[in-house]
DSSP file (Angstrom, degrees, kcal/mol; ACC not computed):
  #  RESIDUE AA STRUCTURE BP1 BP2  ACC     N-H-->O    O-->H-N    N-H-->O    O-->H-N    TCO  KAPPA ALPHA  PHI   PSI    X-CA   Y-CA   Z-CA
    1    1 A X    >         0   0    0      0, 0.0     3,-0.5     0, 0.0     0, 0.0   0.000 360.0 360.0 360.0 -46.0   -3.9  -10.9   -3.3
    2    2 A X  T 3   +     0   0    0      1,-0.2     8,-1.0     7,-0.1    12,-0.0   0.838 360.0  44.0 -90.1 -21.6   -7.4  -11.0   -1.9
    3    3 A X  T 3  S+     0   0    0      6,-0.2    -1,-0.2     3,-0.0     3,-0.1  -0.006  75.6 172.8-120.9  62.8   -8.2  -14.3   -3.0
    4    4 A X    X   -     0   0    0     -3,-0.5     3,-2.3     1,-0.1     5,-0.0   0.204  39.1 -85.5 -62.7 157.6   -5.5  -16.6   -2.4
    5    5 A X  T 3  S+     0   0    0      1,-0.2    -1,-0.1     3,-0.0     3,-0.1  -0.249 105.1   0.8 -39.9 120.5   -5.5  -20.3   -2.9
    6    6 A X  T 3  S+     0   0    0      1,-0.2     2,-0.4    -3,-0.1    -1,-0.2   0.171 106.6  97.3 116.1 -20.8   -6.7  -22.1   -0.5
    7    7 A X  S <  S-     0   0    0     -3,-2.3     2,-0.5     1,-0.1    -1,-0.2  -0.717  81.5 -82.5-120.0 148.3   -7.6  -19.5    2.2
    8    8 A X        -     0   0    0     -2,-0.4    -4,-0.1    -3,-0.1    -1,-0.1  -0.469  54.6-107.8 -67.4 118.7  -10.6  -17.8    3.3
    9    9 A X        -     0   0    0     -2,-0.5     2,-0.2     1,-0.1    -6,-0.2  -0.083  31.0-123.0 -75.0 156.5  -11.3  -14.8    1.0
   10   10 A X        +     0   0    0     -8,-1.0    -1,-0.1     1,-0.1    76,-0.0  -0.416  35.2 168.6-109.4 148.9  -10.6  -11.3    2.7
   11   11 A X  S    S+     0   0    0     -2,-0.2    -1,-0.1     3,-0.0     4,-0.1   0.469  70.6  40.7-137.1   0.9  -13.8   -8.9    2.8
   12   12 A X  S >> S+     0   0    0      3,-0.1     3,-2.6     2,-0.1     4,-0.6   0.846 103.7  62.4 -93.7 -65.2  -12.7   -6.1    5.2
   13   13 A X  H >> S+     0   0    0      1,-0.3     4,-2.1     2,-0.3     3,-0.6   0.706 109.7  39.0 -41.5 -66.6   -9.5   -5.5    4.3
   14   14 A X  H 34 S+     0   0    0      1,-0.3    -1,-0.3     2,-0.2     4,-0.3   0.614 117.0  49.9 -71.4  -4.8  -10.4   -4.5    0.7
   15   15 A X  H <> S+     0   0    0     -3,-2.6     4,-1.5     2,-0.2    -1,-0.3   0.975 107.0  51.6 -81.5 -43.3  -13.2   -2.7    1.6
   16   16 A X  H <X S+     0   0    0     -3,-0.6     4,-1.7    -4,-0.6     3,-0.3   0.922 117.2  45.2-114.0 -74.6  -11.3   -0.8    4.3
   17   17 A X  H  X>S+     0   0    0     -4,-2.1     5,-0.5     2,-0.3     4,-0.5   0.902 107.8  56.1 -48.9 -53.2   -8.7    0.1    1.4
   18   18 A X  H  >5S+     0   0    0     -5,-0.4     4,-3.7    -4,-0.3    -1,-0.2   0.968 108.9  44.7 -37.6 -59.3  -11.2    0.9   -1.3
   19   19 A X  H  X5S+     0   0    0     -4,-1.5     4,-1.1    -3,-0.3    -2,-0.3   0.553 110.0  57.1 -90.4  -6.6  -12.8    3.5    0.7
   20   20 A X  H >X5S+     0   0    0     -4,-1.7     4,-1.5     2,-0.1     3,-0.6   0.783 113.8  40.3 -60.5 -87.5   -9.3    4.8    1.8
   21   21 A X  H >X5S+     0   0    0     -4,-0.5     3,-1.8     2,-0.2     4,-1.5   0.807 111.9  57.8 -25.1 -69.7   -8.4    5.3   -1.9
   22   22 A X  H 3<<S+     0   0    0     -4,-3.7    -1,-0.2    -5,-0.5    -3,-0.1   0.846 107.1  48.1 -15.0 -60.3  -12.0    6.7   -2.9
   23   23 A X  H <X S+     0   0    0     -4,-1.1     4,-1.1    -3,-0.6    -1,-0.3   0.616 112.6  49.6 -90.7   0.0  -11.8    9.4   -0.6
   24   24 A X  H <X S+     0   0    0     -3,-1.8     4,-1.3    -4,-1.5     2,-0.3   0.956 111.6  43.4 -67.6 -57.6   -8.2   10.5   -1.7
   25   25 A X  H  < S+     0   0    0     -4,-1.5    -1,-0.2    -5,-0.3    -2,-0.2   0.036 116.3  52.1 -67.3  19.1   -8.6   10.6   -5.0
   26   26 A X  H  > S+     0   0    0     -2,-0.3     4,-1.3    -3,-0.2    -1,-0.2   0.647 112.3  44.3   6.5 -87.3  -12.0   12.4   -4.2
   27   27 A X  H  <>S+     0   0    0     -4,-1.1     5,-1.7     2,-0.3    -2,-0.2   0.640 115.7  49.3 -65.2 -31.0  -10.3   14.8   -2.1
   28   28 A X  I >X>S+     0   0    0     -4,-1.3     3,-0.6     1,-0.2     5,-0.5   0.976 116.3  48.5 -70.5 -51.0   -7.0   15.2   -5.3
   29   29 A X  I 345S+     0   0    0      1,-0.3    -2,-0.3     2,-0.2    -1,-0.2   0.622  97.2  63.3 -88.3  -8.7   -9.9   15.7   -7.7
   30   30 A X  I 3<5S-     0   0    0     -4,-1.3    -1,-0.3     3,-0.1    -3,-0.1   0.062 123.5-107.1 -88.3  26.1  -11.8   18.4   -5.6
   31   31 A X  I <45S+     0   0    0     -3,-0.6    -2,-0.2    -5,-0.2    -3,-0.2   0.816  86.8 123.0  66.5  32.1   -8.7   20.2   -6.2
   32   32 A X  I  <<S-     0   0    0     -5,-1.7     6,-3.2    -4,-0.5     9,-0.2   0.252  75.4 -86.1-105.9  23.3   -6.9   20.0   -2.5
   33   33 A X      < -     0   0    0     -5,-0.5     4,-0.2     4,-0.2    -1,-0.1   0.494  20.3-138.8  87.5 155.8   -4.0   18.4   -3.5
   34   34 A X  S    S+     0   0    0      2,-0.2     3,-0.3    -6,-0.1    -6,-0.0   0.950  99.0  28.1 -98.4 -56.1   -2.4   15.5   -4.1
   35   35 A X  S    S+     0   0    0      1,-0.3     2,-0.6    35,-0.2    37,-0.1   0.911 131.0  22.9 -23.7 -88.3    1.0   16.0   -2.6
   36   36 A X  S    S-     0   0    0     34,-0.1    -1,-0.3    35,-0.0     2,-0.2  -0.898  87.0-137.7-129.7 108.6    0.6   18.3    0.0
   37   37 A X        -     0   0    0     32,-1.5    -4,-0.2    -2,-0.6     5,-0.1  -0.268  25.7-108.4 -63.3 120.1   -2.9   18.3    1.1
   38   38 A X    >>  -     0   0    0     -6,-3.2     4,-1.7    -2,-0.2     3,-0.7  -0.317  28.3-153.0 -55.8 143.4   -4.5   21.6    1.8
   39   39 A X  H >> S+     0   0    0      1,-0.3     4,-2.7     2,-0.2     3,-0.6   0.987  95.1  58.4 -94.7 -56.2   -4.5   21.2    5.9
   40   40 A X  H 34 S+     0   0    0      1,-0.3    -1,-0.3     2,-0.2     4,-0.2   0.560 106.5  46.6 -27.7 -30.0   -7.7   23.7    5.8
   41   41 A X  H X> S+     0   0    0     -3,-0.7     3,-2.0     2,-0.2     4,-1.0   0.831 106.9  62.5 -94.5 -51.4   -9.6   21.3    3.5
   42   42 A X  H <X>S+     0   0    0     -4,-1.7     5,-2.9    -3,-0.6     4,-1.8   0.735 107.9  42.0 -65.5 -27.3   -8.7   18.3    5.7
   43   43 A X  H 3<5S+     0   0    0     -4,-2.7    -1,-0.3     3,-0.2    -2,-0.2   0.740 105.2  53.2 -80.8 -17.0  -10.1   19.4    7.9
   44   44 A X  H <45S+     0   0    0     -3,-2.0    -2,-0.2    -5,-0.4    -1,-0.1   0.693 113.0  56.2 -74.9 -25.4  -13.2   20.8    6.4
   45   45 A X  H  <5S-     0   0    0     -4,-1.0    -2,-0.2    19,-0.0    -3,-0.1   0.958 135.4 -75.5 -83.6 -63.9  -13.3   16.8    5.0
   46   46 A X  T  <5 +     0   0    0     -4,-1.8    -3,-0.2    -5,-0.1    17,-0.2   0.213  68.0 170.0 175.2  -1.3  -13.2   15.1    8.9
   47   47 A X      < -     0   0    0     -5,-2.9     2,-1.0    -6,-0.2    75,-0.1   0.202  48.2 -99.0 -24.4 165.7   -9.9   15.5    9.9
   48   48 A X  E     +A  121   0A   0     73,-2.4    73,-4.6    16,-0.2     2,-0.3  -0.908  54.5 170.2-107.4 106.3   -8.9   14.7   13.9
   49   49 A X  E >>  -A  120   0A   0     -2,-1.0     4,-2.6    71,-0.2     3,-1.5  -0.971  31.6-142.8-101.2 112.6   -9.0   18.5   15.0
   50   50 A X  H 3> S+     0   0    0     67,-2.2     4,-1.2    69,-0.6    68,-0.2   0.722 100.2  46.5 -54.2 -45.1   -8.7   18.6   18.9
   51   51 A X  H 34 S+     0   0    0     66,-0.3    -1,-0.3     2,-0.2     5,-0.1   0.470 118.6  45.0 -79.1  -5.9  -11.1   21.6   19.3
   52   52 A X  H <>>S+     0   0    0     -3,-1.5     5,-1.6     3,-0.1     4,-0.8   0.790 119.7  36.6 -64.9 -76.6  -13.6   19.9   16.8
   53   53 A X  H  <5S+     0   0    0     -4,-2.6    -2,-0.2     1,-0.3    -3,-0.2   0.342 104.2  56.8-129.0  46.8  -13.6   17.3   17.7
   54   54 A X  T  <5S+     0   0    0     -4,-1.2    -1,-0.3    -5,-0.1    -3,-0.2   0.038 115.4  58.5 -93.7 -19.5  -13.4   17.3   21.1
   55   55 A X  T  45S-     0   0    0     -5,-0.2    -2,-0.2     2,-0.1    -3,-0.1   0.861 127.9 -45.7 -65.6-102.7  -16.7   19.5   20.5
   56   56 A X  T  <5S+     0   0    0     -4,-0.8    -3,-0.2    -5,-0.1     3,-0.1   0.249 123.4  78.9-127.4  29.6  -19.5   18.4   18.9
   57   57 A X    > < +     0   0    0     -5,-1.6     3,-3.3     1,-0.1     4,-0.3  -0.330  48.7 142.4 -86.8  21.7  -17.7   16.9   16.0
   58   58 A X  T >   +     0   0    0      1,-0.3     3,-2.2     2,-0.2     4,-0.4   0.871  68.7  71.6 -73.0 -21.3  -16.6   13.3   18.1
   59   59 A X  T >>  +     0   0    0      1,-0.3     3,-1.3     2,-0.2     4,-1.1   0.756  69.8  81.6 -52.9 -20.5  -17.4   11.5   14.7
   60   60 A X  H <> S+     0   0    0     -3,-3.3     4,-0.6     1,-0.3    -1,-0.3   0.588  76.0  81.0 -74.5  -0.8  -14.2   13.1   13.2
   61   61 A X  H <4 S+     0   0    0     -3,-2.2    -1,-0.3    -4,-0.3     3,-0.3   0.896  99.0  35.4 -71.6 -36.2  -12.5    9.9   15.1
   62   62 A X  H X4 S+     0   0    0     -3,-1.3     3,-0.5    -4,-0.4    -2,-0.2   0.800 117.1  53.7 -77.8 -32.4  -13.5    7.6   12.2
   63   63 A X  H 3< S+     0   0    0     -4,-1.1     3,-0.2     1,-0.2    -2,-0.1   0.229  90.9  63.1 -98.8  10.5  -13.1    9.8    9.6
   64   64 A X  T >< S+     0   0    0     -4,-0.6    59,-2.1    -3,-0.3     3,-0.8   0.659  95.2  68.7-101.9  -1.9   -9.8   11.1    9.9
   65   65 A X  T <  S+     0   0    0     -3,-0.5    -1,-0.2     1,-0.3    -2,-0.2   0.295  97.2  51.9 -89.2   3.5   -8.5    7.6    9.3
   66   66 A X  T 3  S+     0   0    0     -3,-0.2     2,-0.3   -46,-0.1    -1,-0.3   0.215  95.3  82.9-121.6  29.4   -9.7    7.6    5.9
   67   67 A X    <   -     0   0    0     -3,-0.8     2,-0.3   -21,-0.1    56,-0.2  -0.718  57.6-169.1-102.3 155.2   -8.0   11.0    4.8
   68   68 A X        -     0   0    0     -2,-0.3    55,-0.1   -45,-0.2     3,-0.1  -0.992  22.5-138.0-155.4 144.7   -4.6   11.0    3.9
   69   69 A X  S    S-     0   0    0     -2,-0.3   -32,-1.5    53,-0.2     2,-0.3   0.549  78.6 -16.3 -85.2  22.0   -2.0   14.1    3.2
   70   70 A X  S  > S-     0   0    0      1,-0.2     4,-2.4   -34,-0.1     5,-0.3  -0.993  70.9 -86.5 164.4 174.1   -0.4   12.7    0.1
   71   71 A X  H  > S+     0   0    0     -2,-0.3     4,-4.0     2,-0.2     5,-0.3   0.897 121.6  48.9 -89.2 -37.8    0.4   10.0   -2.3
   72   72 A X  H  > S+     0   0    0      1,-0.2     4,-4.2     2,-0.2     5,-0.4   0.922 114.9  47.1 -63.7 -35.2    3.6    8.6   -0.4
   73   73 A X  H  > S+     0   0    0      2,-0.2     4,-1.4     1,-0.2     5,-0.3   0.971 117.5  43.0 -87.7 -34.9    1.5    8.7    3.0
   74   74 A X  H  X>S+     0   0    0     -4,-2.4     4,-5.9     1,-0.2     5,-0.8   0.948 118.3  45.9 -42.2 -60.1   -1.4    6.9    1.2
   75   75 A X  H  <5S+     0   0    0     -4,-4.0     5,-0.3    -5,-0.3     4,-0.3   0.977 112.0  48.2 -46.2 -29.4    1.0    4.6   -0.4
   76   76 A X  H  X5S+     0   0    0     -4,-4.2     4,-0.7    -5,-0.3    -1,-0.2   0.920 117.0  44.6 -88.1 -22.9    3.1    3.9    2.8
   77   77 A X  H  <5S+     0   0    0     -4,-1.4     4,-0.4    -5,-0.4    -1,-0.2   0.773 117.3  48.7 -64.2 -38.0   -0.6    3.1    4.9
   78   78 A X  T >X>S+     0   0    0     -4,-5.9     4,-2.1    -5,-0.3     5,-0.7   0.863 110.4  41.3 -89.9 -59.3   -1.8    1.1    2.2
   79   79 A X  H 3><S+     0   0    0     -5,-0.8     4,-0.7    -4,-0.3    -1,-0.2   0.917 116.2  51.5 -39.3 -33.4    1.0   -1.1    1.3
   80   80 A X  H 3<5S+     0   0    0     -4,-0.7     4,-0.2    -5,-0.3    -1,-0.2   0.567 116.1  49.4 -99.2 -16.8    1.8   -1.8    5.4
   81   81 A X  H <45S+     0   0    0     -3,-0.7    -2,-0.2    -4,-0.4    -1,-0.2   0.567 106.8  49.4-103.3   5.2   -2.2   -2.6    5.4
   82   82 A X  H  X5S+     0   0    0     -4,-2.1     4,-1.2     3,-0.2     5,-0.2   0.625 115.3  44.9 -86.3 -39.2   -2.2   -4.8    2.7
   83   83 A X  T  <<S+     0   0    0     -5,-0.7     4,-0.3    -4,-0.7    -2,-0.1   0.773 129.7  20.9 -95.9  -6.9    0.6   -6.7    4.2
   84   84 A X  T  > S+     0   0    0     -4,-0.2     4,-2.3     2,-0.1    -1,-0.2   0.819 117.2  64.8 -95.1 -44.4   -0.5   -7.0    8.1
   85   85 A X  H  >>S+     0   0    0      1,-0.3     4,-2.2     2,-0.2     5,-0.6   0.828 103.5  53.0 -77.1 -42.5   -4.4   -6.3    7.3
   86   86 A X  H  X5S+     0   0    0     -4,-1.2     4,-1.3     2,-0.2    -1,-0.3   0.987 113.9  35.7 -59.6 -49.9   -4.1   -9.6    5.5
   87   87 A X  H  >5S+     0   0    0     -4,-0.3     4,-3.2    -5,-0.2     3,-0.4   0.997 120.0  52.1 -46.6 -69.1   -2.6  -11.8    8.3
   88   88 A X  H  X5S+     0   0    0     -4,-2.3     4,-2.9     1,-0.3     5,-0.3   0.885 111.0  41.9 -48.2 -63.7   -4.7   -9.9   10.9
   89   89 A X  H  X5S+     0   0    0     -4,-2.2     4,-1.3     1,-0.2    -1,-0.3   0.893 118.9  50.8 -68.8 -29.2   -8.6  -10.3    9.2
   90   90 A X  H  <<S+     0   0    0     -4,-1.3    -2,-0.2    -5,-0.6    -1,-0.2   0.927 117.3  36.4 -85.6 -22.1   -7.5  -14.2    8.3
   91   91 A X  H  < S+     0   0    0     -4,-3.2    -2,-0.2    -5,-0.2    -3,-0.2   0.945 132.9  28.9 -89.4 -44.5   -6.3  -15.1   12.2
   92   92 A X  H  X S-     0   0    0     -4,-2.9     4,-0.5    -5,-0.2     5,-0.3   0.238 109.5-125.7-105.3  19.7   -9.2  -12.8   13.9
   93   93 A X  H  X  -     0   0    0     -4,-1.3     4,-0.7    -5,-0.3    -1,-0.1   0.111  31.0 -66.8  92.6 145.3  -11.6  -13.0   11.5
   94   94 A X  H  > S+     0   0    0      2,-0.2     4,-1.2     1,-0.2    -1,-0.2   0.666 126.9  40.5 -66.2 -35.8  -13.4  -10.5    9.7
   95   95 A X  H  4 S+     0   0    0      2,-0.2     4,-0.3    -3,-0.1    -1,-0.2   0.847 116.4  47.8 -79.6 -40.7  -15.6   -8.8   12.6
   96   96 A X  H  X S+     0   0    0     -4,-0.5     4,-2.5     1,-0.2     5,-0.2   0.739 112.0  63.7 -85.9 -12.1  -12.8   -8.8   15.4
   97   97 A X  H  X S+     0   0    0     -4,-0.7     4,-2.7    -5,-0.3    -1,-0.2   0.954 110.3  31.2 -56.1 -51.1  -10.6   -7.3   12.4
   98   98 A X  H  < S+     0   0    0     -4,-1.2    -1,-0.2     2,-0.2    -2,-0.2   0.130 114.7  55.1-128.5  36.5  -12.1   -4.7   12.0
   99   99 A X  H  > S+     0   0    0     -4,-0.3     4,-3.3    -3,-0.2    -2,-0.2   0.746 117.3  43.2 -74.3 -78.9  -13.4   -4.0   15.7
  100  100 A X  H  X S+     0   0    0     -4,-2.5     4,-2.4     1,-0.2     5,-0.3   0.938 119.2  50.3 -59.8 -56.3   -9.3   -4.3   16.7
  101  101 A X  H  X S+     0   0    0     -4,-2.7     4,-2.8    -5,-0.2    -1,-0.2   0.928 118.4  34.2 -31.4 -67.7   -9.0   -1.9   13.1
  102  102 A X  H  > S+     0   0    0      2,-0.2     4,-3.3     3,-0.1    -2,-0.2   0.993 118.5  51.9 -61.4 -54.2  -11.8    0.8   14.3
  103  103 A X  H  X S+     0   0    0     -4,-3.3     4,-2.1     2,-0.2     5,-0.3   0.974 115.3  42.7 -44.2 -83.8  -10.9    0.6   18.2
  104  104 A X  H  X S+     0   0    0     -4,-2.4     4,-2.5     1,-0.2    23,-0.2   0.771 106.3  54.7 -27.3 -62.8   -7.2    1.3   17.4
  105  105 A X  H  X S+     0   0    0     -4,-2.8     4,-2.2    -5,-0.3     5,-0.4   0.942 116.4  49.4 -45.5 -53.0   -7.8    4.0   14.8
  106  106 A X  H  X S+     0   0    0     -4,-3.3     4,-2.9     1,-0.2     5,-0.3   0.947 110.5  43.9 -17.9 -72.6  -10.0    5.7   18.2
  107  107 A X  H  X S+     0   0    0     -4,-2.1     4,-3.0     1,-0.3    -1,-0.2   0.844 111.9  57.6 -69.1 -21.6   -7.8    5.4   20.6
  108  108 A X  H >X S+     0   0    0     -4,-2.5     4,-2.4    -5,-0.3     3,-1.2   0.961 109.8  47.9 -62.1 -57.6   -5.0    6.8   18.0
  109  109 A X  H 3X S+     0   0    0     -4,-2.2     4,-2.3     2,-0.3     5,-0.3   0.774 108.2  46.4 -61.8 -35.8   -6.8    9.6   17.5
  110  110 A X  H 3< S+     0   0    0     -4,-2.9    -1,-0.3    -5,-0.4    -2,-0.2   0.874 108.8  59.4 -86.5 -14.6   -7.6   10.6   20.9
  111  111 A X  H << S+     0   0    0     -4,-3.0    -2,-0.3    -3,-1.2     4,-0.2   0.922 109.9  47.9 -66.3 -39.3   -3.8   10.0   21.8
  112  112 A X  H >X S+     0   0    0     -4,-2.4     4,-1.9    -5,-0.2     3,-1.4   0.936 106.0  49.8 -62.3 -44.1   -3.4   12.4   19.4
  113  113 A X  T 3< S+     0   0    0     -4,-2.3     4,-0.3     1,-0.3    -1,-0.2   0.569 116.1  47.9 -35.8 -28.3   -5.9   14.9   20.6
  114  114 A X  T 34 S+     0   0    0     -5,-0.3    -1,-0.3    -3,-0.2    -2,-0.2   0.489 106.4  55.9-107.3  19.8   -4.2   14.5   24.2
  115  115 A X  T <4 S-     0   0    0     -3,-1.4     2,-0.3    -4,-0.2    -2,-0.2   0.813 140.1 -20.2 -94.3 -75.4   -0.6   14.9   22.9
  116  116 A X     <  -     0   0    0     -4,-1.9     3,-0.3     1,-0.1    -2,-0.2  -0.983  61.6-155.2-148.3 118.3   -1.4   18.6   21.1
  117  117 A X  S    S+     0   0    0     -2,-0.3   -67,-2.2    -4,-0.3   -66,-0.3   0.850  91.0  62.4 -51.1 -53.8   -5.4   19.4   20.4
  118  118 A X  S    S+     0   0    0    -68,-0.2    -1,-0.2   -69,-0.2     2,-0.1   0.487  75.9  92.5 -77.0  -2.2   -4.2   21.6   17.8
  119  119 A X  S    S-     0   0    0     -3,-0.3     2,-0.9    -7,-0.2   -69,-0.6  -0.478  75.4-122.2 -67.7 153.8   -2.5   19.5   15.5
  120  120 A X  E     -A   49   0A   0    -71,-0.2   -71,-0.2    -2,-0.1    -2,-0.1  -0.796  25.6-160.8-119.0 112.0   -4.4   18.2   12.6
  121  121 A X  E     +A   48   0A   0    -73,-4.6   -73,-2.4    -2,-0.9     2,-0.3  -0.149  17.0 164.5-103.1 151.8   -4.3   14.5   12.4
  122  122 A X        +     0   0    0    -75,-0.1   -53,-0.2   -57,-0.1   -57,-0.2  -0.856  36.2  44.2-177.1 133.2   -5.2   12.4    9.0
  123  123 A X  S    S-     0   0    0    -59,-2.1     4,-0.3    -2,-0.3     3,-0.2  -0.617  78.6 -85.4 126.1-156.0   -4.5    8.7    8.1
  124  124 A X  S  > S+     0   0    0     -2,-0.2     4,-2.0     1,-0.1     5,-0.1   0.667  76.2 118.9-119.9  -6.1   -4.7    5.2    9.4
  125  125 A X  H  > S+     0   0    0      1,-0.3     4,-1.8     2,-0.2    -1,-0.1   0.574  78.7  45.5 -17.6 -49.7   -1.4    4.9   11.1
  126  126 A X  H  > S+     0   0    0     -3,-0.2     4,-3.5     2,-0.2     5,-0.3   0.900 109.9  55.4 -70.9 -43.6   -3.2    4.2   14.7
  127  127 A X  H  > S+     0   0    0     -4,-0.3     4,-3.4   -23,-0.2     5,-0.3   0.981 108.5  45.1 -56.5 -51.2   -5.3    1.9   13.3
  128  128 A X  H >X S+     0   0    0     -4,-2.0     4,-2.1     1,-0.2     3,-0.5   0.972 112.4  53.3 -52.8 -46.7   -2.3   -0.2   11.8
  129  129 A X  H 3X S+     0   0    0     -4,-1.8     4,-2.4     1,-0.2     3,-0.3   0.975 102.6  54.9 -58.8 -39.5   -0.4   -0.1   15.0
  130  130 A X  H 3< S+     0   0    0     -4,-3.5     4,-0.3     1,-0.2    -1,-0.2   0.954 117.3  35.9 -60.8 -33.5   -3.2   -1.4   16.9
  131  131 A X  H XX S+     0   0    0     -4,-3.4     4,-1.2    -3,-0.5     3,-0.5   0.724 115.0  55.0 -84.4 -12.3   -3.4   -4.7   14.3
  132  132 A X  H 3X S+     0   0    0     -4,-2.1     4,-2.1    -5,-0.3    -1,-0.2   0.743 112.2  42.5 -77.2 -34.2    0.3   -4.5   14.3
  133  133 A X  H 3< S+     0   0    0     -4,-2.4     4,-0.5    -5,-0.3    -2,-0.2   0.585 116.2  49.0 -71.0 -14.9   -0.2   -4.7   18.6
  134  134 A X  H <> S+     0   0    0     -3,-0.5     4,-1.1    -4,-0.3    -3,-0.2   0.716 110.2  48.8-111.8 -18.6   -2.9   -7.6   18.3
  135  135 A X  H >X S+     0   0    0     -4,-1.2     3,-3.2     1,-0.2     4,-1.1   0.944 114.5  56.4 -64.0 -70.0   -0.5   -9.9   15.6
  136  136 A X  H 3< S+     0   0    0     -4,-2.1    -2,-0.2     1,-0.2    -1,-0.2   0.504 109.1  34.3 -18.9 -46.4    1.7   -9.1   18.2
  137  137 A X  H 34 S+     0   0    0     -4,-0.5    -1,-0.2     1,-0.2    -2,-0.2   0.534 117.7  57.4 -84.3 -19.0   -0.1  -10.5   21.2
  138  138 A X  H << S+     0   0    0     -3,-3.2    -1,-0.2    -4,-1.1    -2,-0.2   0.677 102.8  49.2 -82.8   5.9   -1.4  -13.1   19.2
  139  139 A X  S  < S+     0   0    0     -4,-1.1    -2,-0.1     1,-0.1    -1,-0.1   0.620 111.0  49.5-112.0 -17.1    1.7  -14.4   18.2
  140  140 A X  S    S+     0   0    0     -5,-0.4     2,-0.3    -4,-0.1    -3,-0.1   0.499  84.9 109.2 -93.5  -8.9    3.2  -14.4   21.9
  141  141 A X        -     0   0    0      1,-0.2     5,-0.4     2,-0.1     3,-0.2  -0.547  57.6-161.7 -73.1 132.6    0.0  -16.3   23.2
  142  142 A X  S    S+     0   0    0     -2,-0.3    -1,-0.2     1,-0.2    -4,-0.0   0.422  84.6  64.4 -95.5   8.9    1.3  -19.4   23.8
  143  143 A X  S    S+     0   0    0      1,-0.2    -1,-0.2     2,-0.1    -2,-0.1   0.651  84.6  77.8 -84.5 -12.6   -2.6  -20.8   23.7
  144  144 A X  S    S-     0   0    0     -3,-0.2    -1,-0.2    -6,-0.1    -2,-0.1   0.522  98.4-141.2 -81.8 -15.8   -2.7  -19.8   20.1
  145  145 A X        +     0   0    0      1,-0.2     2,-0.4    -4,-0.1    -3,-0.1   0.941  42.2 158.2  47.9  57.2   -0.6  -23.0   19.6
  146  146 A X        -     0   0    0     -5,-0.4     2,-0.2    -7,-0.1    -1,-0.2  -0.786  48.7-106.8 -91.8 141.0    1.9  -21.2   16.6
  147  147 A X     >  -     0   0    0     -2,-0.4     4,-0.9     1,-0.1     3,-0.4  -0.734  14.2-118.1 -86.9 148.4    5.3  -23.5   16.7
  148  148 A X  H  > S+     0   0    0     -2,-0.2     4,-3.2     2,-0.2    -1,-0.1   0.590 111.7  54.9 -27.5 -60.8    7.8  -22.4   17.9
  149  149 A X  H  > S+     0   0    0      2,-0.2     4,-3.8     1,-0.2     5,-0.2   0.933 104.3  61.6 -47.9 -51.5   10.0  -22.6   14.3
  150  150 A X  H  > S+     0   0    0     -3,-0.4     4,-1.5     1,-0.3    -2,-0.2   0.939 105.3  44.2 -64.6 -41.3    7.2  -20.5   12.8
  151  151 A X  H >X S+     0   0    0     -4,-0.9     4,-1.6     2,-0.2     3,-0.5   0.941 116.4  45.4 -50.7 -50.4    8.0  -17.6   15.2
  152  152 A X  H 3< S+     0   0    0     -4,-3.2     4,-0.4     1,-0.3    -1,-0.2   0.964 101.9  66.6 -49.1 -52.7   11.9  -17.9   14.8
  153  153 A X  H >< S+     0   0    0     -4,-3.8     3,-0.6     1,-0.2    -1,-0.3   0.770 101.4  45.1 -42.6 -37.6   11.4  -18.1   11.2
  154  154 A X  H << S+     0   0    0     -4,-1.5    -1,-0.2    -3,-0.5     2,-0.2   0.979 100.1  68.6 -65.2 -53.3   10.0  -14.2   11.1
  155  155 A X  T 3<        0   0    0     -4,-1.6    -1,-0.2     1,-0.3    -2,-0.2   0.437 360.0 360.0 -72.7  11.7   13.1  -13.0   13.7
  156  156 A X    <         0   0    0     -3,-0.6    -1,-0.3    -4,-0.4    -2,-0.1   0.356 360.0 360.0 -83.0 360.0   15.7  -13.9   10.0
């Protein structure tokens, strides 16, 4: 999966995923659940709490993107970043990957923070929609020279 034939082997991606998994299973085995994540603990880890960290906490903007509340919301982040994260790091490269990767996960978080401050935000969910927005735009640039076919071929 990370080192397929032919293609330039992935180095963010599995790092990026590694250290998601670490700090869940970290976080199961310090006893705050696996399931349903104690929200009090998630935050205590780095959760995006609007009054946190919109304080002096702004760091909790990177870090709530490697918390997760549960196995399904790991599993459903990781699996949708395995399958994007690959495309995404092999067309922009490993540095603009995870530039487009970090940026997004930001700005998700502080959209979340301006939606409701008090909610308590955890996972990677902005970040994938921002590489899910940049396949996008790369895939409509018509300087990016993708045929035509290949594009149709996805809309099946």
């Amino acid at each position: 999966m990370f080192a397929e034939p032919g293609l330039r082997p992935l180095r963010v991606l599995p790092a990026i995923l590694g250290l998601n998994v670490l700090v869940f299973v970290a976080f199961g085995f310090a006893g705050h659940g696996w399931d349903a994540a104690d929200s009090d603990a998630l935050i205590r880890w780095g959760a995006n709490f609007g009054p946190l960290t919109k304080g002096e906490e702004p760091w909790r903007l990177l870090t709530y993107m490697t918390l997760h509340s549960g196995v399904l919301h790991i599993a459903v982040n990781s699996f949708t970043l395995m399958d994007f994260g690959r495309v995404c790091e092999r067309l922009f490269g490993p540095a603009r990957f995870l530039a487009l990767y970090l940026l997004s996960g930001v700005a998700g978080g502080l959209a979340s923070i301006a939606w409701n401050p008090m909610v308590n935000s955890v996972g990677a969910s902005g970040a994938i929609c921002g590489l899910l927005g940049g396949l996008l735009a790369f895939t409509l640039d018509a300087r990016n020279g993708l045929p035509v076919a290949a594009l149709k071929a996805q809309l099946v």
